[in-house]
N, C-alpha and C positions, 0 to 999 in steps of 0.2 A: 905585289904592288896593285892595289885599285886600279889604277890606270892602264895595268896591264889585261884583266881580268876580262874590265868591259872592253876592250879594242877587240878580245878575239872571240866574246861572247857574240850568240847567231841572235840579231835582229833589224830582220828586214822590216818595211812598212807594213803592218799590219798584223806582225808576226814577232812581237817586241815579247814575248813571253820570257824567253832566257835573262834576259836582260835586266828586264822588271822583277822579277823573282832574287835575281841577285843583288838590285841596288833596296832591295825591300828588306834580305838578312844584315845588310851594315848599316840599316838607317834605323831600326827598328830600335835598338836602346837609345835614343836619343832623341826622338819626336813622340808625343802625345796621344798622336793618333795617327792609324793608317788605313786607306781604303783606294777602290782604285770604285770607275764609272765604267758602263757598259760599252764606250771604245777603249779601254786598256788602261788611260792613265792612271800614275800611280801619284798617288796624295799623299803628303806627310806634315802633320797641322803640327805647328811650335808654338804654343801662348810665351808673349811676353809677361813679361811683368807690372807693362804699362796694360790696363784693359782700355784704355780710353784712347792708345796709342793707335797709328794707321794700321791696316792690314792689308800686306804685303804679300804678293805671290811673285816665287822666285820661279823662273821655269828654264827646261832643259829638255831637248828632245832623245827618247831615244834610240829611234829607228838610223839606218844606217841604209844606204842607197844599194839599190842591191835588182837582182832582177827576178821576172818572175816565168816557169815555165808554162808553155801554153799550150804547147803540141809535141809529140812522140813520133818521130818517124818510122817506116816499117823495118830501119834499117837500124835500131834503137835510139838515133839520135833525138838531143832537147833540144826545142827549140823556146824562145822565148821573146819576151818585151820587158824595158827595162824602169824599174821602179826609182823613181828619182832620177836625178841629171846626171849621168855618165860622157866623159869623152869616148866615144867610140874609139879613139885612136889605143887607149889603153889595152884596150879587151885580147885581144888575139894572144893566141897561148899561155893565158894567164890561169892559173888553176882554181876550182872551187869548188864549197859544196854546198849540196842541197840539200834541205831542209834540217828538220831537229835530229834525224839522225846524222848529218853532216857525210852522206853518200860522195865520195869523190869525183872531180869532173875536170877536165881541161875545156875551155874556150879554143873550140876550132873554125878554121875556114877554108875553100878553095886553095888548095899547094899555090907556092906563086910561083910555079913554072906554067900552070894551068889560067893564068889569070890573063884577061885580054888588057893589050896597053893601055886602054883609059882606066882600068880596074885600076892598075901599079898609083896611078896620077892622084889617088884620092885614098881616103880612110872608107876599111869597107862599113856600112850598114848594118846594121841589127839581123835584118832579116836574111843577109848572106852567111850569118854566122849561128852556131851552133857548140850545142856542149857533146862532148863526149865522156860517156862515164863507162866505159868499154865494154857493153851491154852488145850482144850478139844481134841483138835483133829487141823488135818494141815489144813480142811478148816477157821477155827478161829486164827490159829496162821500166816498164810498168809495175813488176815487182821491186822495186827498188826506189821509184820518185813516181810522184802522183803530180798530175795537173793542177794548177797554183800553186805550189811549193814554191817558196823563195831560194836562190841561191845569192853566196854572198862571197866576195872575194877567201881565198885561203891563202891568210899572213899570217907571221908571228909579229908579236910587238919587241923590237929591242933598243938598245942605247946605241945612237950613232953622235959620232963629237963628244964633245968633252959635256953636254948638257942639254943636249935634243937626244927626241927618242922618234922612232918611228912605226907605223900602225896602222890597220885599216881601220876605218871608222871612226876615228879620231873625231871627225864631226858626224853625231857631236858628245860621243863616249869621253871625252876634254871638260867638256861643260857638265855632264853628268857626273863626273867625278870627284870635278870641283864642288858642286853640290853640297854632294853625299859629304864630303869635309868639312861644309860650311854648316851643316845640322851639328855637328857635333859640339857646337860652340851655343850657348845662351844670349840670350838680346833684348831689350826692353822692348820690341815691336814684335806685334803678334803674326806671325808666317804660317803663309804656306806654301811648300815646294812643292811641283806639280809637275812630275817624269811625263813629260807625253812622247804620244805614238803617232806616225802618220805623216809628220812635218815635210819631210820629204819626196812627198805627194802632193803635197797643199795646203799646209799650214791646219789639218785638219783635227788633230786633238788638243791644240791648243783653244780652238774656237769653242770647242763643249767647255774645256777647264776652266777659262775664263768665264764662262756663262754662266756655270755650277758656283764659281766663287764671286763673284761682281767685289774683287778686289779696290782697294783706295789706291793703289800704282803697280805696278809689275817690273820687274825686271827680268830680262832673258840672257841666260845665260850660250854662250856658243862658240866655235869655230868663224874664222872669216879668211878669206882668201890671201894668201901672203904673195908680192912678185917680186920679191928681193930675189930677182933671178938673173942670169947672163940675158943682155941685149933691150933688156924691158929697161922704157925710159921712164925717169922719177916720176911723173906725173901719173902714169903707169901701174906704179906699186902702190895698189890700194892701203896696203900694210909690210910690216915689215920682222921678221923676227927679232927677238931680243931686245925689244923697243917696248916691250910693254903693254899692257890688254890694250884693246881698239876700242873706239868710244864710235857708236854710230850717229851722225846728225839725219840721213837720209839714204835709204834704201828705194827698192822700186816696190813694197810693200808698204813702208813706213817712214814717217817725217817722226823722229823721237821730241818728246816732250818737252822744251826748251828747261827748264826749273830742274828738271829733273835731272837732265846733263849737266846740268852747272855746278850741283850738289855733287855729283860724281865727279867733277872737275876739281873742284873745292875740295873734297877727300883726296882724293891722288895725293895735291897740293900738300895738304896741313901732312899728311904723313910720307909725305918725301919718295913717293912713290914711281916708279916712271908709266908711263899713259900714251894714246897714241891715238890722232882722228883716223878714224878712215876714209881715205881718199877719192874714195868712188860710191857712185852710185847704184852699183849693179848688187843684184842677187836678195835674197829675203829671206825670213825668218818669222820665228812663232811671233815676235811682239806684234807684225804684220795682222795678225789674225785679232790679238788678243788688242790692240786699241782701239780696236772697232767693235765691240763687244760693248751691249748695252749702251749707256750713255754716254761712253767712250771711258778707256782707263788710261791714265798717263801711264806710258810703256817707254823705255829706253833700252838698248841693246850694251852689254859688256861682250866681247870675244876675243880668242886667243888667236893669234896670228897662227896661217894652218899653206907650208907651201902643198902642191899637191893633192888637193882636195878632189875626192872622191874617185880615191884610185888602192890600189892597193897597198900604198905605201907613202900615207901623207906624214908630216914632217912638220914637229912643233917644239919649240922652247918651253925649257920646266920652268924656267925661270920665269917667263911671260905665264904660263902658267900659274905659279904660285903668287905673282905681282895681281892677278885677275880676283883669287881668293883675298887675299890681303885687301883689294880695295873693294868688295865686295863688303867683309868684314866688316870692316872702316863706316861705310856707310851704312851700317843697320843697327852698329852702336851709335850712332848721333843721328836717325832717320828724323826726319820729319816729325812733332809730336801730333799732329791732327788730323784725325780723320777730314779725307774729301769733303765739303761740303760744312765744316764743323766754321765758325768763328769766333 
């Protein structure tokens, strides 16, 4: 399963190599061209059929939040700072590994018989915690993990319930996936898909990708927070599983393209599809970067309802899933026929 592939593929911010190399052998019979630019993204051009038709860039990140080492204590311990937004709360004895040889480590910290009572009272911090990869001492653990190496949770991906699966990195190896399914199909609008790197760090290879391409609209593909949880009140639940992709009107990044959502609204619609707003205003994504680019590109966000996000074991519906392709689909056989700016 694709989806299983990329969840347990290594890439952190910066370090998207595995990744990209794999969504590069499934995509390659079925788009035109491929190349990637000097921060990592990978490019994959589909001509339509229509040459006068809009040109469209679909994107999808594919770095995964992860952290990065920074220092080797003399006692072999790693120490590090974490690359994208992590709850702290998660971390503590959770396993993983480093880098592309995927070196084994547990996340440790102060025993908590050791720990002073305001310790107990809170989540510990970054810099209280440390990896163990059971290295005798820093001359041996230096042989083994180098300074910047990314570590990244160690999950397996499986089936929980009767139609959710579970994964790390899921955001946004979900949207990535989807993707790669949606090349395989033909469209009268000329594409291009654009895997970038970096996003969670800062929206940072989306910002080149859009530059490189001065697309006529964008669409992003992604993950969004799900609180369909015990004790979280309605207003609360940004999204919700099994309800259908999330349509964004506003993030703390992005106000989405009004024309543009309606069009996705209108597809849902005409093919009986189920859809879903998202509720909040919090959190951001590549469109962020990319309608700010140039003269600006109408950008809107599609995403999969994701509970658990960025932990090692987030939780999404296949069916919101394949609802997210489907009206993806939908919309790029009846896209727009005119280029920006044409009348």
């Amino acid at each position: 399963m694709l989806l299983k592939e990329l969840s347990e593929a290594f890439g952190p911010p910066g370090q998207e190599d595995e990744v990209r190399d794999l969504i590069r052998e499934k995509i390659a019979p079925h788009v035109d061209r491929i190349w990637t630019d000097t921060m990592g993204n990978l490019y994959a051009e589909k001509k339509g059929r229509d040459a006068a038709g809009p040109r469209i860039m679909l994107a999808a990140h594919m770095d995964e939040v992860a952290l990065m080492i920074t220092r080797i204590d003399r006692e072999g311990f790693l120490h590090f700072k974490s690359l994208g937004g992590i709850d702290q709360r998660v971390l503590i004895a959770k396993p993983v590994v480093i880098g592309r040889q995927r070196v084994p480590g547990v996340i440790g910290a102060k025993a908590v018989h050791l720990l002073e009572p305001e310790e107990r009272e809170r989540a510990l911090s970054l810099r209280e915690l440390f990896i163990d990869i059971g290295a005798r001492d820093k001359e041996e653990a230096e042989k083994l993990v180098a300074i910047g190496e990314g570590a990244v949770f160690q999950s397996r991906f499986s089936s929980i319930g009767g139609n959710r699966v579970r994964g790390k990195a899921l955001d946004n190896r979900a949207g990535c996936s989807a993707l790669v399914e949606l090349l395989q199909y033909d469209y009268p609008v000329n594409l291009t898909a654009v895997f970038t790197v970096q996003e969670e760090v800062g929206l940072r290879g989306a910002r080149i990708a859009s530059y490189n391409l001065k697309p006529d609209l964008a669409l992003v593909m992604e993950t969004t927070t799900a609180g369909d949880v015990p004790e979280a009140k309605s207003h609360q639940m940004s999204t919700r599983l099994g309800k259908g992709p999330a349509l964004t009107i506003m993030d703390r990044t992005l106000i989405a393209a009004p024309d543009l959502l309606k069009a996705l609204e209108e597809t849902a619609q005409r093919l009986d599809k189920p859809y879903q707003w998202k509720q909040t205003a919090t959190g951001g994504t590549d469109g962020g970067a990319i309608h700010l680019t140039g003269a600006g590109i109408p950008t809107a966000v599609v995403a999969i309802p994701c509970r658990y996000l960025h932990s090692p074991a987030s939780v999404i519906d296949l069916a919101d899933y394949q609802h997210l392709i489907e009206l993806i689909h939908g919309f790029l056989t009846h896209a727009p026929g005119r280029r920006t700016g044409q009348k």
